[in-house]
N, C-alpha and C positions, 0 to 999 in steps of 0.2 A: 487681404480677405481671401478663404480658401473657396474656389469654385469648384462647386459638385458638379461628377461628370452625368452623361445625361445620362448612361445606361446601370445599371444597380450593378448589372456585372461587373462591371472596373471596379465598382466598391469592394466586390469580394474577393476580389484577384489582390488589390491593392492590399487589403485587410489579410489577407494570409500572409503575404508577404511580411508586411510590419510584424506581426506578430514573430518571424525569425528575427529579422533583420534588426530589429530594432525595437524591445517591446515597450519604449518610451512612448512610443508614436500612438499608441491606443486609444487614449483619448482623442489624439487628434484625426483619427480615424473613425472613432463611434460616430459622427454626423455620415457617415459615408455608408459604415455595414448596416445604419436602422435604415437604410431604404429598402434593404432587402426583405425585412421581415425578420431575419435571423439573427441570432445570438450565437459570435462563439468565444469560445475562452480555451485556455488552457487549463488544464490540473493532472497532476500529478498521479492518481489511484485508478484502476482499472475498471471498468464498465461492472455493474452488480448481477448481469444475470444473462448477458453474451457475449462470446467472441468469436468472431469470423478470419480465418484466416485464409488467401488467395495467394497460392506460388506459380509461379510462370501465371504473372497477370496480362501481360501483352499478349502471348497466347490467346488467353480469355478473350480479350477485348478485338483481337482480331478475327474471331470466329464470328459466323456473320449467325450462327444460330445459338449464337450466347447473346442474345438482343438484354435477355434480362435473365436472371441466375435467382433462384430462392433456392434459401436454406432450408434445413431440417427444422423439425419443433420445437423451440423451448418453452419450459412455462416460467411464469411472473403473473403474482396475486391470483393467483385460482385461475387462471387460461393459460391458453396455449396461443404460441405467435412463430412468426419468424420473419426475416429480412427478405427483401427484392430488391436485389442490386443491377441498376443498368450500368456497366461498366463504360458506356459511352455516352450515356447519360440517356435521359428520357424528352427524346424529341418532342413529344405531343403535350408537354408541358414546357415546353421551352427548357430544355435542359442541355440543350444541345451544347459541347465543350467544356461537359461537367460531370463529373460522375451522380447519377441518383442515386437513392438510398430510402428505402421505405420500411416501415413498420406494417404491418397485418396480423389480423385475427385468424386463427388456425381454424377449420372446420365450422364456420359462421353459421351453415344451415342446421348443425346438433342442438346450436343455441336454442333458449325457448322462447316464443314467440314474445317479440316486442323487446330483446333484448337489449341494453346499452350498456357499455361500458366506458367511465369517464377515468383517463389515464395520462400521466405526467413522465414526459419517455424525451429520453435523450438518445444520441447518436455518435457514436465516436469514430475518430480513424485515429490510428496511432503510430505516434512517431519515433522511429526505433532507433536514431543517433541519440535524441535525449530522451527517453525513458517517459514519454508524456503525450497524451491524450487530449487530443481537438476535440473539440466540444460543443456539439450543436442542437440548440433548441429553438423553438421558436419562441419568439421579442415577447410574447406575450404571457411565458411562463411556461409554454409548454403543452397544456393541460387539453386535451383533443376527446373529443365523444366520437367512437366507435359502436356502429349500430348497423343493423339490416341495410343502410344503403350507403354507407360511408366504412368497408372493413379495412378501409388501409391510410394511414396517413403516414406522410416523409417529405424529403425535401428533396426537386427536383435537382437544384443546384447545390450539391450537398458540398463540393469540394471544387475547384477550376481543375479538370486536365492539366494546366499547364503550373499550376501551385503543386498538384500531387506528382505528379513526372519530374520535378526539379530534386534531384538527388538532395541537395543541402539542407532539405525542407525534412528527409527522413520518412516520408509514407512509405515509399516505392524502393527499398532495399533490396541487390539482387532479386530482381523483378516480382517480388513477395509484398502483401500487406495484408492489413487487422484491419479489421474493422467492429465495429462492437454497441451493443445495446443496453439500455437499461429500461426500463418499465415497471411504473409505480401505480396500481391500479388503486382510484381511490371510490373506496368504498363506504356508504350510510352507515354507521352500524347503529340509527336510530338511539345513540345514548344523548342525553342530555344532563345538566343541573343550570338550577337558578336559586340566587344566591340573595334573599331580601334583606333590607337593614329594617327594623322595625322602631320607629321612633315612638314615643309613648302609646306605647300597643294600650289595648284591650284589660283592662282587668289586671293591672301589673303590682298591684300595691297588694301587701298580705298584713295584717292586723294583729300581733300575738299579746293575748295579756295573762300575766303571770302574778297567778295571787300568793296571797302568804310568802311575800317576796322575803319578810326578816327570817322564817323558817327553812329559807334555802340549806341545803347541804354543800359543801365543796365540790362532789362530786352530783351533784341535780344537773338535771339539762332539759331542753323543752323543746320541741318540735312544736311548729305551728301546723294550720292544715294544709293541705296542698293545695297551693293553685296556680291556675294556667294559664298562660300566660302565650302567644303566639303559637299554639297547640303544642306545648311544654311544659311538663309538672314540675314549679319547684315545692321546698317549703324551707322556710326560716330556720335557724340550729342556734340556741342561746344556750349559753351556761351561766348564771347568774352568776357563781363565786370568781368564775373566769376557768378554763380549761389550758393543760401545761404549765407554761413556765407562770402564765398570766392568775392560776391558781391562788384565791386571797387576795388580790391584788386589785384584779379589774376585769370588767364583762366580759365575755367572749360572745361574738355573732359573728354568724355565715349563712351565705346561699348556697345552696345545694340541688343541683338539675338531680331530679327523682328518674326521671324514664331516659336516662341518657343511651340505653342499649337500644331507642329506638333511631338512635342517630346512625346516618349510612357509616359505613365501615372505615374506622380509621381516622372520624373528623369529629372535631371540636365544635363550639357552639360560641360566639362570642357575646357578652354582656354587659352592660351598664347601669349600675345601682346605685343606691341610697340608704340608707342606713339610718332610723332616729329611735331617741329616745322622746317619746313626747311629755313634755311639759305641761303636767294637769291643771296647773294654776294661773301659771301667766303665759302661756302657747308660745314659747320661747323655749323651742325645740333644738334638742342637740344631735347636727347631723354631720354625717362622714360618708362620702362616696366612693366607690372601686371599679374597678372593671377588668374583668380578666377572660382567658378561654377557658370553657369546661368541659370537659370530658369526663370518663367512666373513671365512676367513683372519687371526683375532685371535689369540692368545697372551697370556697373562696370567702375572705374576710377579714376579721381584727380579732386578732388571741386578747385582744388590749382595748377593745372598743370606748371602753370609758372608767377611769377607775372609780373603784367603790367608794374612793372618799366622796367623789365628787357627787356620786349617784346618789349618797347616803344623805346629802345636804337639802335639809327641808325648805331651804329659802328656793332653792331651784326648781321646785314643784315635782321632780322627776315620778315620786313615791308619793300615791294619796290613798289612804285606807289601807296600805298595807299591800295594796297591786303599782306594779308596773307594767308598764306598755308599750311594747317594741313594733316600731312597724319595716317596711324593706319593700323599696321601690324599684324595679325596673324601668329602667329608662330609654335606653336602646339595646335590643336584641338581633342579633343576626339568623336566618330560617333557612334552611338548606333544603329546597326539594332537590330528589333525584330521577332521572329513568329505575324503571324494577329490571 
């Protein structure tokens, strides 16, 4: 059984180490580094938005009025920041035989009153034998609120003295190292959508009957009237002799979204239909169902929906008095609201 040491320090002493020494060990170190709070890893690509570099660092660290060093300003997400580095770590947080490392907001009191900012910021040192970057965030993802009484967050124990002094390890290269930031400010931007399936909506059925059905033309076609259907215009499209190849042959029917430029930019609408020829005699209705996406200027349906022999056939009641009558269900529809 492996026994945790009592002080979280040993975890991170021990944990930097493995990570050289032997990066199998990782796992068998994660119960040891999550006592600290921190998270670190390695990777490969350099920090997004700082680097700090310190030459003749023992210098630094042996000046007794280099207690703590800030940088200059950079920005990330619409503010300004910069680093505070204790090179001997920050005693009043228990830092002591570590180097700290902070994050802070530049010029906090310009801010306007009641300000917050919620940001996801990592911290690097980097290692200059292999070409790669320690990596430390805190266990919980990171994500810290910077406000009027809180302008600085970091990690007291960012690195051990005795992990970053050990030549093998590559911080500390004639007497120089990087250290480096990244900061992701996350911000509202108040957009939204929601996304409804609408299962036998409201009003979904449309009624078209078509008289003087033997005096059709090959080229006739019939629009039903519009209706709406989950606050969406369709209407029915029939060709009686059939439309294209289906011409002379057998019906043509489709659905057709009329207002689809009212749809947000760039999206589809999804739907689910029904299709009948109703049966005036014996209500032994002849139906076909579809379901597709529509968008601007699509139509959906059957070039072929039924052929005319069959439709022509008096025993199946299709044709009485010389009308037929087409109807078109919606069944399920999808409704997209969005943010304006």
């Amino acid at each position: 059984m492996l026994s945790l040491p009592n002080r979280p320090a040993s975890a991170v002493t021990c944990f930097e180490t493995a990570l050289h020494a032997n990066r199998q060990c990782f796992i068998l170190f994660a119960c040891l580094y999550c006592l600290t709070g921190i998270e670190r890893f390695i990777r490969d690509f350099p920090p997004a938005h700082y680097t700090f570099k310190i030459e003749s660092f023992n210098v630094l660290s042996n000046t007794e009025e280099f207690e703590r060093y800030e940088t200059g300003d950079f920005e990330a997400g619409g503010y300004k920041w910069r680093l505070s580095l204790y090179p001997n770590g920050n005693k009043k947080r228990n830092g002591h035989r570590y180097i700290s490392l902070y994050l802070a907001i530049s010029e906090p009191d310009t801010l306007p009153l009641g300000w917050e900012v919620n940001v996801d910021f990592k911290l690097f040192v980097y290692d200059q034998i292999r070409d790669k970057y320690l990596t430390i965030q805190d266990l919980d993802g990171g994500v810290k609120r910077f406000h009027r009484l809180r302008t600085e967050w970091g990690f007291a124990r960012l690195i051990s003295l005795e992990s970053f002094n050990d030549a093998s390890n590559g911080y500390l290269v004639d007497d120089s190292c990087i250290f480096g930031a990244e900061v992701f400010v996350i911000k509202c931007t108040g957009k939204w959508e929601c996304l409804t399936m609408l299962k036998q909506p409201v009003g979904n059925t449309c009624t078209l009957k078509i008289q003087n059905f033997s005096a059709q033309l090959d080229t006739s076609y019939h629009y039903s009237n519009v209706f709406i259907v989950g606050e969406r215009k369709w209407y029915l499209l029939v060709y009686p002799k059939g439309y294209s190849s289906a011409t002379g042959e057998a019906l043509s029917l489709y659905l057709e979204l009329v207002d689809w430029g009212s749809l947000p930019s760039k999206r589809k609408l999804y739907a689910e239909y029904k299709f009948r020829i109703k049966d005036q005699v014996h209500m032994n209705h002849y139906e076909r169902t579809g379901k597709n996406w529509f968008s601007a200027s699509s139509d959906w349906g059957y070039s072929n929906f039924i052929t005319l022999s069959d439709l022509n056939q008096a025993s199946k009641g299709f044709i009485k008095n010389d009308a037929l009558i087409v109807e078109g269900e919606i069944t399920v529809m999808s409704m997209i609201k969005v943010s304006s």
